[in-house]
N, C-alpha and C positions, 0 to 999 in steps of 0.2 A: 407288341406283346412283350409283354418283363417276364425276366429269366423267371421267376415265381410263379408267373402264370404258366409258363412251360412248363416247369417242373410238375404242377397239380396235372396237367396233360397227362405226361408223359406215368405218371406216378397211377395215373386212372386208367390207363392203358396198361400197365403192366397189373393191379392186380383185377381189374375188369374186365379184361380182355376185349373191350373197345371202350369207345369213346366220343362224345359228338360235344361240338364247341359253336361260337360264333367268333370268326376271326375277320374286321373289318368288313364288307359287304355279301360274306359268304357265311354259308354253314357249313361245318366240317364234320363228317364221321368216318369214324376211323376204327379198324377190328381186326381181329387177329385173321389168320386167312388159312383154313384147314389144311393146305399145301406151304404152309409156311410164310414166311415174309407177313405183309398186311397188307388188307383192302382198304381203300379207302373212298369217301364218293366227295365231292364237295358241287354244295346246291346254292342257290341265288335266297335262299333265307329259310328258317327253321320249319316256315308253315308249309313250304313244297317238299321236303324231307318229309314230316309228320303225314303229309297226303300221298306219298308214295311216286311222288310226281319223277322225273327224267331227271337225272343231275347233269349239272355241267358240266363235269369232268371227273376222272378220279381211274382207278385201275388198281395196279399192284405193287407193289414198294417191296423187295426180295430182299430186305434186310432183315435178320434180327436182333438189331436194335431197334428198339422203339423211339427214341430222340430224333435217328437218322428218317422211321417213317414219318415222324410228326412234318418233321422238316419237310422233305418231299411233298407232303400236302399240300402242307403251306406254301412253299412254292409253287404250285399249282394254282392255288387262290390268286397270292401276287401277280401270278403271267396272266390270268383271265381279267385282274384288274385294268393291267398296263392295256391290256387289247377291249378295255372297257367295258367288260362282261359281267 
């Protein structure tokens, strides 16, 4: 991902207050979380999100900065990569 593409992220996150992307073999969505920090879910592609289906992973990110939640996602995505998910 180019810093530019993170910036539009992170840029869509703060004045949308979420935010859903495709980041190499995942879908990411990502939103503000009424206790603070951010949710976030990430799924195996955009049509099982759009279908309500189980995501692979995702929780709570207790930061507010939004850059530092994107990151934790993403992080997220990459470890379920590495373990081939």
């Amino acid at each position: 991902m180019t810093l530019e593409e993170n910036s539009k992220i992170v840029n869509t996150l703060l004045e949308e207050e979420e935010v859903t992307f495709k980041y190499e073999n995942h879908f990411i969505h990502i939103q503000e979380s009424c206790e603070g920090g951010y949710d976030g879910s990430v799924y195996a592609s955009e049509e099982e999100y759009e279908n309500e289906e189980d995501c692979l992973d995702g929780g709570v990110c207790e930061t507010i900065v939004a850059i530092t939640a994107v990151e934790f996602f993403l992080d997220i995505s990459r470890d379920l990569t590495k373990r081939g998910i």
